[in-house]
PDB file of N, CA, C and O in Angstrom:
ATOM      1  N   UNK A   1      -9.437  25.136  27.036  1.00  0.00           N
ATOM      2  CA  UNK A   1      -8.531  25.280  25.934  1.00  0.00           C
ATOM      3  C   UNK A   1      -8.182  26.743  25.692  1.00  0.00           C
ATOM      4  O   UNK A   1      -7.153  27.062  25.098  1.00  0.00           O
ATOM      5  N   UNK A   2      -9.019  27.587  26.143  1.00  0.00           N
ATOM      6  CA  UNK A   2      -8.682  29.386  25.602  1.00  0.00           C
ATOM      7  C   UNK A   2      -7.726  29.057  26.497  1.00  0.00           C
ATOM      8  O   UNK A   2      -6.658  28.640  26.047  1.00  0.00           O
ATOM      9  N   UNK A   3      -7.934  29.192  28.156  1.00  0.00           N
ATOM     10  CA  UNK A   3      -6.789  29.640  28.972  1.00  0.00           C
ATOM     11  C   UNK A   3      -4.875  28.986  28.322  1.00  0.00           C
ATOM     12  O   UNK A   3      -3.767  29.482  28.525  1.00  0.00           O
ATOM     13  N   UNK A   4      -5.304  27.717  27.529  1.00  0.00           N
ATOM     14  CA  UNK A   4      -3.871  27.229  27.657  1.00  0.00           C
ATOM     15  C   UNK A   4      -3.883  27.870  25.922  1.00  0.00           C
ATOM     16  O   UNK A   4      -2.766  28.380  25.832  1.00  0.00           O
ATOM     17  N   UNK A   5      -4.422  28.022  24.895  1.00  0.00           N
ATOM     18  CA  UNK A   5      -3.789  28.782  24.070  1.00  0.00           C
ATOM     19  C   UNK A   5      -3.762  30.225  24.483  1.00  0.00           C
ATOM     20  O   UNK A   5      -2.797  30.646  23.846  1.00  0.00           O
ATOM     21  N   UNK A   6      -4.040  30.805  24.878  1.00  0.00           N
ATOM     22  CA  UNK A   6      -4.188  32.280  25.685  1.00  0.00           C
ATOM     23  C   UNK A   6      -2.581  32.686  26.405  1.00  0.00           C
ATOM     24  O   UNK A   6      -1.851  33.668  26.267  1.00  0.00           O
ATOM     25  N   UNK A   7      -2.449  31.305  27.290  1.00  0.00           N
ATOM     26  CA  UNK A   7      -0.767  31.245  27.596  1.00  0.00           C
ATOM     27  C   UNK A   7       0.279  31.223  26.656  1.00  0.00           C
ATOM     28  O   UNK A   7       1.122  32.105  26.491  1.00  0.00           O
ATOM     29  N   UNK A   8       0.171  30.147  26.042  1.00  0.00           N
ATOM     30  CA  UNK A   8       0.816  29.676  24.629  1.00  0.00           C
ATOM     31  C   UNK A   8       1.072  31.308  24.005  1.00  0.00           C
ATOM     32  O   UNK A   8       2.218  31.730  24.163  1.00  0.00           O
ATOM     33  N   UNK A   9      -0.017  32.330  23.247  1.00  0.00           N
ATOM     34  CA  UNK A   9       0.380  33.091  22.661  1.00  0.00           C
ATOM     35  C   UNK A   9       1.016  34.039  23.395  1.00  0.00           C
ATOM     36  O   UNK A   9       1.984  34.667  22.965  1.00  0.00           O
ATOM     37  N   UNK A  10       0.324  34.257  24.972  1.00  0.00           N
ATOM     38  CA  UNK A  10       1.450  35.189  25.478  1.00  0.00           C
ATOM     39  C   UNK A  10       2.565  35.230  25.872  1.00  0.00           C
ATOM     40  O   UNK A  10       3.162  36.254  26.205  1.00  0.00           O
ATOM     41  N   UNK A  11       2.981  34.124  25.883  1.00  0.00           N
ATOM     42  CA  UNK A  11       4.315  33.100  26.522  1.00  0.00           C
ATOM     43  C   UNK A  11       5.209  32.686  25.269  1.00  0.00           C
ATOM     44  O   UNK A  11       6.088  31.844  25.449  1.00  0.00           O
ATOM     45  N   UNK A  12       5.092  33.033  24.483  1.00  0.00           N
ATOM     46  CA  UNK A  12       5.686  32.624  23.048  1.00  0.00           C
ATOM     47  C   UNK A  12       7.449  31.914  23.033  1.00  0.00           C
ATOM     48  O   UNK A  12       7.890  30.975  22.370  1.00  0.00           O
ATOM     49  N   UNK A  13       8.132  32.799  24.029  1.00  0.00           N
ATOM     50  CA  UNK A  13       9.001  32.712  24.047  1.00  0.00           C
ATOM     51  C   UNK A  13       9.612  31.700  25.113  1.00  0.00           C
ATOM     52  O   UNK A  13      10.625  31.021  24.946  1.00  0.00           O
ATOM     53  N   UNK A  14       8.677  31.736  26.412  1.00  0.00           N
ATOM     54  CA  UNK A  14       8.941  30.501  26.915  1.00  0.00           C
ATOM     55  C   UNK A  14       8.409  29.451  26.717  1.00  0.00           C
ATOM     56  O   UNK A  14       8.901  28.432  27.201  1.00  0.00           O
ATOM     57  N   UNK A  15       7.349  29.410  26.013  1.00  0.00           N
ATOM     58  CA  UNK A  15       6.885  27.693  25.617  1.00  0.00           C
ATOM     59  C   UNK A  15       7.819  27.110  24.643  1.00  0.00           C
ATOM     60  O   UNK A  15       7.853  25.880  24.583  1.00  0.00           O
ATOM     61  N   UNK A  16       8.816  28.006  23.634  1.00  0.00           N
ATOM     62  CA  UNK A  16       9.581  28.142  22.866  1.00  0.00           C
ATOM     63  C   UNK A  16      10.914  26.958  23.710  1.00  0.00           C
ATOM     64  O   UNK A  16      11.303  25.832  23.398  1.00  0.00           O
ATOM     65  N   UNK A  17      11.253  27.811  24.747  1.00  0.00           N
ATOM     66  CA  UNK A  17      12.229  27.274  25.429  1.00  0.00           C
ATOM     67  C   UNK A  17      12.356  26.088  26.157  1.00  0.00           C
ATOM     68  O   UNK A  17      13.364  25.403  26.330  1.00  0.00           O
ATOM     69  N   UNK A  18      11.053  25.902  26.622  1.00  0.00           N
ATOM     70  CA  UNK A  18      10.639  24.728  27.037  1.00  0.00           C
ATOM     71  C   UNK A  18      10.417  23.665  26.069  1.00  0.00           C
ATOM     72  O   UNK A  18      10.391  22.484  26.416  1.00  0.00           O
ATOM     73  N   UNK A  19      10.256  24.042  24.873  1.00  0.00           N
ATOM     74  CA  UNK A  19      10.433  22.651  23.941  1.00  0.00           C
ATOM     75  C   UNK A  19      11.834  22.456  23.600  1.00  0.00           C
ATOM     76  O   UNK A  19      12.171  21.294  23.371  1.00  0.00           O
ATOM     77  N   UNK A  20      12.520  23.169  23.541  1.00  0.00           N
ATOM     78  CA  UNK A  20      14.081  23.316  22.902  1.00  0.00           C
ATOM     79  C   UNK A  20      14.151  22.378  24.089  1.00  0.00           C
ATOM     80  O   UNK A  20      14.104  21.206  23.714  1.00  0.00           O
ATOM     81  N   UNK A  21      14.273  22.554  25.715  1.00  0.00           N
ATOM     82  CA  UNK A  21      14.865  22.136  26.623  1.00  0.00           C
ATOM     83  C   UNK A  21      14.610  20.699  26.490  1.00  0.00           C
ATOM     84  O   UNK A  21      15.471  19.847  26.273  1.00  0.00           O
ATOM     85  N   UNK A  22      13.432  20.515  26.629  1.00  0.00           N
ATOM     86  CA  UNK A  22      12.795  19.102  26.358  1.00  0.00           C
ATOM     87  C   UNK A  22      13.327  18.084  25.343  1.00  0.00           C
ATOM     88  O   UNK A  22      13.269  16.859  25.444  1.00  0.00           O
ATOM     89  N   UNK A  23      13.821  18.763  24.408  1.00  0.00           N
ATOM     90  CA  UNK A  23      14.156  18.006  23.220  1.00  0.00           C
ATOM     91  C   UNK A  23      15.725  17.985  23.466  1.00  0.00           C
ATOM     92  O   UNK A  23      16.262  16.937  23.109  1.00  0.00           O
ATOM     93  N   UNK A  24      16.577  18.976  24.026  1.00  0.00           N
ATOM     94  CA  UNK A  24      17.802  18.404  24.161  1.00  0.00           C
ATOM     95  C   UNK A  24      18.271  17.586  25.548  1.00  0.00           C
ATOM     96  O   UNK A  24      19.291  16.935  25.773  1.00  0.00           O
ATOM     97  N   UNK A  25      16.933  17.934  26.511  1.00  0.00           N
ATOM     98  CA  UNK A  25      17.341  16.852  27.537  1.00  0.00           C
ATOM     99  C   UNK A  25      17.195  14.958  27.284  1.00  0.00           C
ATOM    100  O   UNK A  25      17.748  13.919  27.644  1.00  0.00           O
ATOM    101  N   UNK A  26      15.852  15.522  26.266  1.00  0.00           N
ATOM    102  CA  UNK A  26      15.350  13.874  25.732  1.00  0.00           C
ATOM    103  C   UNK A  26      16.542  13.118  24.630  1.00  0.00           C
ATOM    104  O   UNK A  26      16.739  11.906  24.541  1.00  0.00           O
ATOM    105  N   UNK A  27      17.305  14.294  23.785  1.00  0.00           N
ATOM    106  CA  UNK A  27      18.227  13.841  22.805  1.00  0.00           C
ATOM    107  C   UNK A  27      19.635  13.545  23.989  1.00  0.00           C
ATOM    108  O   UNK A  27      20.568  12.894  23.520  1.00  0.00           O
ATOM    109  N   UNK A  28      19.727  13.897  25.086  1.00  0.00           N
ATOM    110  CA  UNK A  28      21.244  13.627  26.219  1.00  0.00           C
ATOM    111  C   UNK A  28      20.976  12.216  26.210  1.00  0.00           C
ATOM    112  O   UNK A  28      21.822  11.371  25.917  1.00  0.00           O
ATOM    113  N   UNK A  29      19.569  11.928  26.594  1.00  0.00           N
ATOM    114  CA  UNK A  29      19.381  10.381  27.308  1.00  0.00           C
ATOM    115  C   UNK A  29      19.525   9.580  25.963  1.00  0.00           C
ATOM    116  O   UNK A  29      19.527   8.420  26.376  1.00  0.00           O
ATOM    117  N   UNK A  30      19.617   9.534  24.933  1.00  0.00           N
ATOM    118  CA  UNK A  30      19.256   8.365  23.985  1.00  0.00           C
ATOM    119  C   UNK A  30      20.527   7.591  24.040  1.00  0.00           C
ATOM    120  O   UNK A  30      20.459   6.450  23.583  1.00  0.00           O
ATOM    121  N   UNK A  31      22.019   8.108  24.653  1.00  0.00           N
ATOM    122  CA  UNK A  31      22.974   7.133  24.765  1.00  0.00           C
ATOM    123  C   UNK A  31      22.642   6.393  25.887  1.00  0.00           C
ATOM    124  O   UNK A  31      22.459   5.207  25.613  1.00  0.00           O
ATOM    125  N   UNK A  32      22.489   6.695  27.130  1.00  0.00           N
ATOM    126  CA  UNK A  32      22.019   5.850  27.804  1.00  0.00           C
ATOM    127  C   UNK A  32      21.080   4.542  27.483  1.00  0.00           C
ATOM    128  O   UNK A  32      21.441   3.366  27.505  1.00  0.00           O
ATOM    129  N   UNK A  33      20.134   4.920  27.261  1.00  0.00           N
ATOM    130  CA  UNK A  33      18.784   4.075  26.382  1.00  0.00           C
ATOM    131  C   UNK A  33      19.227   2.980  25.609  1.00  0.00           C
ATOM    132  O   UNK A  33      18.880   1.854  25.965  1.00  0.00           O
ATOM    133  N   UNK A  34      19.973   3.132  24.559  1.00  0.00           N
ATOM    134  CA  UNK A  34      20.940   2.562  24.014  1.00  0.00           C
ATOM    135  C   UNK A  34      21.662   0.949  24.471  1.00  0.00           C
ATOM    136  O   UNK A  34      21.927  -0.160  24.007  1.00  0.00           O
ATOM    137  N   UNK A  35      21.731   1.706  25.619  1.00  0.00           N
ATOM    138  CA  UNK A  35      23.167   0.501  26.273  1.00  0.00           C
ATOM    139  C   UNK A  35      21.834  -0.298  26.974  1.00  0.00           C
ATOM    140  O   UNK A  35      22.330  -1.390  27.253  1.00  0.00           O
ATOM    141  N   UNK A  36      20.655  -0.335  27.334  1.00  0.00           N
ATOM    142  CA  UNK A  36      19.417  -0.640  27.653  1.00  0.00           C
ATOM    143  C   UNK A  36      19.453  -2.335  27.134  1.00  0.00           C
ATOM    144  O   UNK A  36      19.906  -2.756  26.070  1.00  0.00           O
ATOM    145  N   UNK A  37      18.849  -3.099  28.210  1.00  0.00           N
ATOM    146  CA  UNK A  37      18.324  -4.529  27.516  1.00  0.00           C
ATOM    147  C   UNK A  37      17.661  -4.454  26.299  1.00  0.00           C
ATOM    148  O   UNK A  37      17.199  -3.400  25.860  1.00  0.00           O
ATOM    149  N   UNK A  38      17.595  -5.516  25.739  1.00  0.00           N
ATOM    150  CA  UNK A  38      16.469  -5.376  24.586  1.00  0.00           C
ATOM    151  C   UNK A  38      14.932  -5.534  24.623  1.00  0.00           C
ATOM    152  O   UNK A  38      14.664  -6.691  24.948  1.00  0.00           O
ATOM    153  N   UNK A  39      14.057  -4.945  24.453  1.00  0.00           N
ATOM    154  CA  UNK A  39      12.881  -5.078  24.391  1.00  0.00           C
ATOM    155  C   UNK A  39      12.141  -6.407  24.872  1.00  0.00           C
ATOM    156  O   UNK A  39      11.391  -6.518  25.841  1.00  0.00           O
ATOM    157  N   UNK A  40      12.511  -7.333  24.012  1.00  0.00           N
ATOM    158  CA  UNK A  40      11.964  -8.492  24.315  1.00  0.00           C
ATOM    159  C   UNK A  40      12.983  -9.359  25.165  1.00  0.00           C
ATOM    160  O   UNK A  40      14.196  -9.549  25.081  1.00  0.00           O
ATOM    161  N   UNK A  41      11.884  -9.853  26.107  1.00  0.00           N
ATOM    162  CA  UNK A  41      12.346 -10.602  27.251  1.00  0.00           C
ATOM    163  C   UNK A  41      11.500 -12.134  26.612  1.00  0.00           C
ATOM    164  O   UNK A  41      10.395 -12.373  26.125  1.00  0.00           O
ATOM    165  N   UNK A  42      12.489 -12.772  26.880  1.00  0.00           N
ATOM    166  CA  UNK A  42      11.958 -14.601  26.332  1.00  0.00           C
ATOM    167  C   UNK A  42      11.686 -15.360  28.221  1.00  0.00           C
ATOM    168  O   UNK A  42      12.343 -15.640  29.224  1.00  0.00           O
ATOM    169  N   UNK A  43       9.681 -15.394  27.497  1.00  0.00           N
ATOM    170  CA  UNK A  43       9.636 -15.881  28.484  1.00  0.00           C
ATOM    171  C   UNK A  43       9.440 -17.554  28.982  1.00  0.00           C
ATOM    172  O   UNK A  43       9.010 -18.271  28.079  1.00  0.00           O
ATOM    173  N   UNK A  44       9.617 -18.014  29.865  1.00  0.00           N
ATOM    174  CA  UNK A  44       9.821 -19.883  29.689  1.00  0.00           C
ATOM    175  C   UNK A  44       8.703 -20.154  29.686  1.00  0.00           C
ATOM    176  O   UNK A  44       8.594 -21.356  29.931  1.00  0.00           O
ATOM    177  N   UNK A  45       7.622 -19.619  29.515  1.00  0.00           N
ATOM    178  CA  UNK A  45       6.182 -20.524  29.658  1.00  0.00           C
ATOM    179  C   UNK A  45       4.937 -20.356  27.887  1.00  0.00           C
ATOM    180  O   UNK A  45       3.846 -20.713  27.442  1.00  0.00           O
ATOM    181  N   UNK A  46       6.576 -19.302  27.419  1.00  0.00           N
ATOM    182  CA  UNK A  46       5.690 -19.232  25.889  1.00  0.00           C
ATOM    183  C   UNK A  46       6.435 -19.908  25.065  1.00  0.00           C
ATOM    184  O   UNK A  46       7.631 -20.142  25.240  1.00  0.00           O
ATOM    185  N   UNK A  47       5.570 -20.360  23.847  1.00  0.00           N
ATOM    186  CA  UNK A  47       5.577 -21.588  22.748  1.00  0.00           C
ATOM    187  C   UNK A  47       6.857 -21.040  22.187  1.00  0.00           C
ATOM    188  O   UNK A  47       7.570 -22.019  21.969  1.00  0.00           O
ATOM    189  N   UNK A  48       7.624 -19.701  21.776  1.00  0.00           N
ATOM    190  CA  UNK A  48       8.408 -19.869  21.244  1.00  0.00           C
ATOM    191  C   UNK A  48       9.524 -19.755  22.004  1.00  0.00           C
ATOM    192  O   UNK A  48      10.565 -19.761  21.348  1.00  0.00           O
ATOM    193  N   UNK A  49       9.673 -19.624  23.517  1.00  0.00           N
ATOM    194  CA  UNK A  49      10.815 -19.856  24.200  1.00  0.00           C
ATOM    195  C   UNK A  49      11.494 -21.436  24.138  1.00  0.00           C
ATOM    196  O   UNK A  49      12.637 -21.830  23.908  1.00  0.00           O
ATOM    197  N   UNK A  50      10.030 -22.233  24.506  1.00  0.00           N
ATOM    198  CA  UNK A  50      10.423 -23.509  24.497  1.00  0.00           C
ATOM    199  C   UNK A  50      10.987 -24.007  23.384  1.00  0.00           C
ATOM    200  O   UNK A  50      12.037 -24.648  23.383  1.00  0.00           O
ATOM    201  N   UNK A  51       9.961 -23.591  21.870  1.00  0.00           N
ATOM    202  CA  UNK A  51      10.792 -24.215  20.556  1.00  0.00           C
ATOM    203  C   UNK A  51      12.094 -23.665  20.843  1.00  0.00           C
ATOM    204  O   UNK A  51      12.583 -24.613  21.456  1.00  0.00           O
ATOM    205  N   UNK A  52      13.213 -22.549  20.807  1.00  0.00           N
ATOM    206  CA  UNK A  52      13.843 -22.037  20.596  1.00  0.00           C
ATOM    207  C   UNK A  52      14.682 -23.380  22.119  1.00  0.00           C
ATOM    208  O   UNK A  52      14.755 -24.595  21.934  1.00  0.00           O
ATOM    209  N   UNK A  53      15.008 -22.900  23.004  1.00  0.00           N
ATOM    210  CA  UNK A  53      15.494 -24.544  24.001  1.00  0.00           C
ATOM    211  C   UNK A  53      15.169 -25.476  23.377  1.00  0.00           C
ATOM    212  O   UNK A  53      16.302 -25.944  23.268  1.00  0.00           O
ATOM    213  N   UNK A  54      14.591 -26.127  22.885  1.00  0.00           N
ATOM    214  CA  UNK A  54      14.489 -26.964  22.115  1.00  0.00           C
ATOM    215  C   UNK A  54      15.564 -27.734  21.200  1.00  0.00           C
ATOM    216  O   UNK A  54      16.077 -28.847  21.317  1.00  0.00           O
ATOM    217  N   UNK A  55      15.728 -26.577  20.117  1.00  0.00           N
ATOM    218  CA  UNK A  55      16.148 -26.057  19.260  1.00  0.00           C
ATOM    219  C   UNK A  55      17.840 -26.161  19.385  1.00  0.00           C
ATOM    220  O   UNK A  55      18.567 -26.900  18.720  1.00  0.00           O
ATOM    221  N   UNK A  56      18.340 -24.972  20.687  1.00  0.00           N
ATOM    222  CA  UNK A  56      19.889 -25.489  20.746  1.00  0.00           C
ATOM    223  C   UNK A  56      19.904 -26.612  21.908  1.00  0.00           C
ATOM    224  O   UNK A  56      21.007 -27.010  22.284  1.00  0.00           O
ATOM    225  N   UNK A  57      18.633 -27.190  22.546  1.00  0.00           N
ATOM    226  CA  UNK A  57      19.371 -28.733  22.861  1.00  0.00           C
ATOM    227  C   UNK A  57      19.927 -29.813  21.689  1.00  0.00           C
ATOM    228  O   UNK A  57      20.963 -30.448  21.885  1.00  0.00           O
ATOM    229  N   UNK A  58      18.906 -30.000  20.091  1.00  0.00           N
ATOM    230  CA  UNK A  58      18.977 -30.647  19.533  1.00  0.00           C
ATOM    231  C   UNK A  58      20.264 -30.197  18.829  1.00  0.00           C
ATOM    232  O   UNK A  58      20.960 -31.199  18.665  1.00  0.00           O
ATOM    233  N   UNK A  59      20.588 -29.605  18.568  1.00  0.00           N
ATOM    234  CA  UNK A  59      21.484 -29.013  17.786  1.00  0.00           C
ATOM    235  C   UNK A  59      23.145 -28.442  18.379  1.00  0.00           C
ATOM    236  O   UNK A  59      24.265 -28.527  17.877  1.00  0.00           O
ATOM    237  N   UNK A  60      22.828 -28.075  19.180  1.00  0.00           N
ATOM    238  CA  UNK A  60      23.627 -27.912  20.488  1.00  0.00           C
ATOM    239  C   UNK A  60      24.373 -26.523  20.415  1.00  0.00           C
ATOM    240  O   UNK A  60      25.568 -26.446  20.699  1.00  0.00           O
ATOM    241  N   UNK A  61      23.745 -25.597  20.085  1.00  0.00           N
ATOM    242  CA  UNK A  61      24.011 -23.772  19.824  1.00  0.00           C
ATOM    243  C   UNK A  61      24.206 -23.340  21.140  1.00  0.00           C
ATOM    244  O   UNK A  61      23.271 -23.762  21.820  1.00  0.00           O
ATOM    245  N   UNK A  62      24.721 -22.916  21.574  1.00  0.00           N
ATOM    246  CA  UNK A  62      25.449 -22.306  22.792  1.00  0.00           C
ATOM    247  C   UNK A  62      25.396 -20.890  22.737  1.00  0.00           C
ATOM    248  O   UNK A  62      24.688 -20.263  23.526  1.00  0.00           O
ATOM    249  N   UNK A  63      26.295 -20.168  21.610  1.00  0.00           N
ATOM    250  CA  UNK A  63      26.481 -19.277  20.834  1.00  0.00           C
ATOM    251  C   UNK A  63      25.414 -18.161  20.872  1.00  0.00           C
ATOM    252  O   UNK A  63      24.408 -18.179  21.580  1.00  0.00           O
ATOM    253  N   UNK A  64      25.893 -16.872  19.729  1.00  0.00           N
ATOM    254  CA  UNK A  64      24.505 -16.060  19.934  1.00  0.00           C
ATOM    255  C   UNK A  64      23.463 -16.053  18.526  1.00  0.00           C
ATOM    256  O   UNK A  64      22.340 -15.642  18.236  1.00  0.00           O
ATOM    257  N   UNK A  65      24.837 -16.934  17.731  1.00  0.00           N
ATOM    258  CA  UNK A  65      24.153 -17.282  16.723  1.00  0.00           C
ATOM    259  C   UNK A  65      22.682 -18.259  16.055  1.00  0.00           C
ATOM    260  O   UNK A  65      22.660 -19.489  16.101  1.00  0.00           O
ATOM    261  N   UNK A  66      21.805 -17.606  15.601  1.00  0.00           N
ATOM    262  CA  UNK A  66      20.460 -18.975  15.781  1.00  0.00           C
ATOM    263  C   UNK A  66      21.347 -19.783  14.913  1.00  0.00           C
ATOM    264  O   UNK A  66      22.383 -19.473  14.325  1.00  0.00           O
ATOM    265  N   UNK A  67      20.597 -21.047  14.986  1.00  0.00           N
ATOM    266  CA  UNK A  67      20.546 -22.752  14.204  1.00  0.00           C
ATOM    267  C   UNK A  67      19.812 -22.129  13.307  1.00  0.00           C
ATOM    268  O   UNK A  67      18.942 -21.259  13.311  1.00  0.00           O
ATOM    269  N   UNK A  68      20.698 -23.162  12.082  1.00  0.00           N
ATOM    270  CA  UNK A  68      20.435 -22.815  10.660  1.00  0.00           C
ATOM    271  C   UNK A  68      19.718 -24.213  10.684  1.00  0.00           C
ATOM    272  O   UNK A  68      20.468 -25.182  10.798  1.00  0.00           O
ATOM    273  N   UNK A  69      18.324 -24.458  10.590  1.00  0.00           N
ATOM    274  CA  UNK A  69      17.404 -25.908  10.443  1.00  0.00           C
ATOM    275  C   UNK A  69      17.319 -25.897   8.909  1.00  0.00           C
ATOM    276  O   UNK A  69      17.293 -24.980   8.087  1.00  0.00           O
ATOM    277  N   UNK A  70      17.292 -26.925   8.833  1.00  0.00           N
ATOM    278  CA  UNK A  70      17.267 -27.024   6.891  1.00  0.00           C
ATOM    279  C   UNK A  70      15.698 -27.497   7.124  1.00  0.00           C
ATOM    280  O   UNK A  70      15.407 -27.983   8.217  1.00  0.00           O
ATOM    281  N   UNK A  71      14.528 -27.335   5.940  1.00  0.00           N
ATOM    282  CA  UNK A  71      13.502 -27.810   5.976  1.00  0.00           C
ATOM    283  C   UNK A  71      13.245 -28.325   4.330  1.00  0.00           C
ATOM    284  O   UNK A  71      13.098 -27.464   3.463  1.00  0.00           O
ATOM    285  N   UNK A  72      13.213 -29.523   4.045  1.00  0.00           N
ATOM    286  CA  UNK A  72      13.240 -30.635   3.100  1.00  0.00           C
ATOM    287  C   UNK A  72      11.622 -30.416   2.677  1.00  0.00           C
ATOM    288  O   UNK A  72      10.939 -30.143   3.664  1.00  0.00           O
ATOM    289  N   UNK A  73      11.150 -30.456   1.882  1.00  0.00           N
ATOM    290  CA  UNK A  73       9.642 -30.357   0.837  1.00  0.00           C
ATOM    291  C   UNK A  73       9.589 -31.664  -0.383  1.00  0.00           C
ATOM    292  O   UNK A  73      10.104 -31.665  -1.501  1.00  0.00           O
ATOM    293  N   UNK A  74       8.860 -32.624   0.220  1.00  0.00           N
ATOM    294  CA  UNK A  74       8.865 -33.631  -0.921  1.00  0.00           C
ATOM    295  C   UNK A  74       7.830 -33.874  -1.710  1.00  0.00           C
ATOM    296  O   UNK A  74       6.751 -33.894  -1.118  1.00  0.00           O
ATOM    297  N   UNK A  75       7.800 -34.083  -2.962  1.00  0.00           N
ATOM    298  CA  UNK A  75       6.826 -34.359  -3.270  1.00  0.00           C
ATOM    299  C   UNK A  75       6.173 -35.125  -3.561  1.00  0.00           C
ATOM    300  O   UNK A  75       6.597 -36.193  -4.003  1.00  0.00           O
ATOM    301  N   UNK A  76       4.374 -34.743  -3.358  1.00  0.00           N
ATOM    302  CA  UNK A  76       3.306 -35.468  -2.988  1.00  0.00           C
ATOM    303  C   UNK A  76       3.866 -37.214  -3.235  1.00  0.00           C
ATOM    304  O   UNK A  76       4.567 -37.297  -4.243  1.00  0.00           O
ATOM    305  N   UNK A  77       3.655 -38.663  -2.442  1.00  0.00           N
ATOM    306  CA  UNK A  77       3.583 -39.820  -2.603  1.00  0.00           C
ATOM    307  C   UNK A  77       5.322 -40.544  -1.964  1.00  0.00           C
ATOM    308  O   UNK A  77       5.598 -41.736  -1.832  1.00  0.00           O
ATOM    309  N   UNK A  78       6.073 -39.540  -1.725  1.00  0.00           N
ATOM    310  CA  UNK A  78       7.369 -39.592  -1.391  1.00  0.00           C
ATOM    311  C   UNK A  78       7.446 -39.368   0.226  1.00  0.00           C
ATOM    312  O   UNK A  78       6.877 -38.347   0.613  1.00  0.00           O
ATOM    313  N   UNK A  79       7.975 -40.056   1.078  1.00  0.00           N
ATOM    314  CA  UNK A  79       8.660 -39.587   2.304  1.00  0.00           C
ATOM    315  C   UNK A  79      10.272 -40.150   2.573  1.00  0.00           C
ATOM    316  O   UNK A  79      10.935 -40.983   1.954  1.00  0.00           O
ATOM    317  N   UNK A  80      10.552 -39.412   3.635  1.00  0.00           N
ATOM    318  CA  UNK A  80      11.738 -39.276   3.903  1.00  0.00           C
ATOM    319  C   UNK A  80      12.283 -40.856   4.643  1.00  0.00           C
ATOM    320  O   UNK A  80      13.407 -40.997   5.125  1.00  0.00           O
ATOM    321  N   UNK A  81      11.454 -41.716   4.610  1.00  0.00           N
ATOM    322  CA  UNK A  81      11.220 -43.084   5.000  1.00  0.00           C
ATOM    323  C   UNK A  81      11.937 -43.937   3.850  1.00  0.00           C
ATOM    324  O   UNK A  81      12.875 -44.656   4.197  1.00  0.00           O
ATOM    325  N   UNK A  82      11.585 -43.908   2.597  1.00  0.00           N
ATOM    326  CA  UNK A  82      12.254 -44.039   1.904  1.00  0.00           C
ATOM    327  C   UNK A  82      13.687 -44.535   1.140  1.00  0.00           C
ATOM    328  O   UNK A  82      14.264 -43.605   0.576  1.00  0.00           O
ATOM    329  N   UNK A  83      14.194 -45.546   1.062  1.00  0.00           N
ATOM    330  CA  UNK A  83      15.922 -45.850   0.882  1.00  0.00           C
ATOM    331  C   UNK A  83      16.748 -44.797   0.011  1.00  0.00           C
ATOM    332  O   UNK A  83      17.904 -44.437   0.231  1.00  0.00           O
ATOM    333  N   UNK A  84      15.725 -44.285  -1.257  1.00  0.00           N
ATOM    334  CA  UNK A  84      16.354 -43.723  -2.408  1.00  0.00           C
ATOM    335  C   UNK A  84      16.211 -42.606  -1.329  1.00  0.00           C
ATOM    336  O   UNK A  84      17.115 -42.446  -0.509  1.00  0.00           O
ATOM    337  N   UNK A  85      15.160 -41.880  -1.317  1.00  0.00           N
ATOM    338  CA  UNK A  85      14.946 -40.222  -0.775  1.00  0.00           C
ATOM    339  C   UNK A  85      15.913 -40.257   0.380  1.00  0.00           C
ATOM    340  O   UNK A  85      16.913 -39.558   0.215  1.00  0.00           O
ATOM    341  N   UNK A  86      15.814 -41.037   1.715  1.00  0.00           N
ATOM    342  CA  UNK A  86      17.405 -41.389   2.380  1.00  0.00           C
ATOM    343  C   UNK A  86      18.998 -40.742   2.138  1.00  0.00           C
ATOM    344  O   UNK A  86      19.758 -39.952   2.699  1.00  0.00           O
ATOM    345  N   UNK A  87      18.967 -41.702   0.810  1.00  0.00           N
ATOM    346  CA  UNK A  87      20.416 -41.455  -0.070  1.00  0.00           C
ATOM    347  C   UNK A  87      20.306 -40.130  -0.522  1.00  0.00           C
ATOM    348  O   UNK A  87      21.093 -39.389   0.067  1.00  0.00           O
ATOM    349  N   UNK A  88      19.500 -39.488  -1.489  1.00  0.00           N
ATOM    350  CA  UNK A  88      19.221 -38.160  -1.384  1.00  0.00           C
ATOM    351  C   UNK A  88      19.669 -36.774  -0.359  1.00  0.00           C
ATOM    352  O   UNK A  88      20.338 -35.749  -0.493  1.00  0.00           O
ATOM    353  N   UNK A  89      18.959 -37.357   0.588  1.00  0.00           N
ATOM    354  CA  UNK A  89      18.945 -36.462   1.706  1.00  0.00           C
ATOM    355  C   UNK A  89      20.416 -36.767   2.661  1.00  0.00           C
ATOM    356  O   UNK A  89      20.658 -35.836   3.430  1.00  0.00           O
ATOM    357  N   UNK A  90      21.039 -37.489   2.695  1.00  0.00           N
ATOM    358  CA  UNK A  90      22.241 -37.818   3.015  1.00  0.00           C
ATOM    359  C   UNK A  90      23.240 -37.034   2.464  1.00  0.00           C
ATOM    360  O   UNK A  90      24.125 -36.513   3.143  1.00  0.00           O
ATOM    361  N   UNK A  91      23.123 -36.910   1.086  1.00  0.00           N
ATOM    362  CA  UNK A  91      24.209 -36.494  -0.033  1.00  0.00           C
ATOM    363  C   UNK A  91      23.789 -34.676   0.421  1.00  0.00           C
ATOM    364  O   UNK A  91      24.704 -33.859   0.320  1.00  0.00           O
ATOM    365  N   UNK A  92      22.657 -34.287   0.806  1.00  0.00           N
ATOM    366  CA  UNK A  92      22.573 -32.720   1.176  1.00  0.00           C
ATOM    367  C   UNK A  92      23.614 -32.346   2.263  1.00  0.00           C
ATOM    368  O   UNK A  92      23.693 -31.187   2.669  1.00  0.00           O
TER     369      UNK A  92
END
């Protein structure tokens, strides 16, 4: 560690330059980077690739837009089995 602060203080001016450089070669690339895939890659053998296929088979989303799933909450002694709750859920 002496030898590389030892450089550092005698070098002041080029370690100086070498960060400037660094930082405007690293700030050139960020348009590139940019135009870059996205991070996450969907893969076919995980649980939420499949829900998601799933998902625009049932529904039939093509698009880049997700499916808007409605999710219904009844309460306790009630299901969606029901004639009245049926009519209910029809009229949504």
């Amino acid at each position: 560690m002496e030898r590389l602060s030892g450089f550092v203080l005698r070098h002041r001016l080029l370690v100086v330059l070498a960060w400037l450089a660094l930082t405007l070669g690293g700030g050139s690339t960020v348009g590139m980077m940019q135009s870059r895939p996205a991070l996450t890659v969907p893969l076919p053998s995980k649980p939420g690739f499949v829900a998601s296929a799933r998902i625009a088979a049932l529904y039939h989303t093509g698009g880049p837009a997700a499916p808007a799933v409605i999710v219904v909450r009844l309460p306790p002694g009630l299901t969606a089995g029901l004639p009245a709750v049926r009519a209910e859920l029809g009229q949504l």
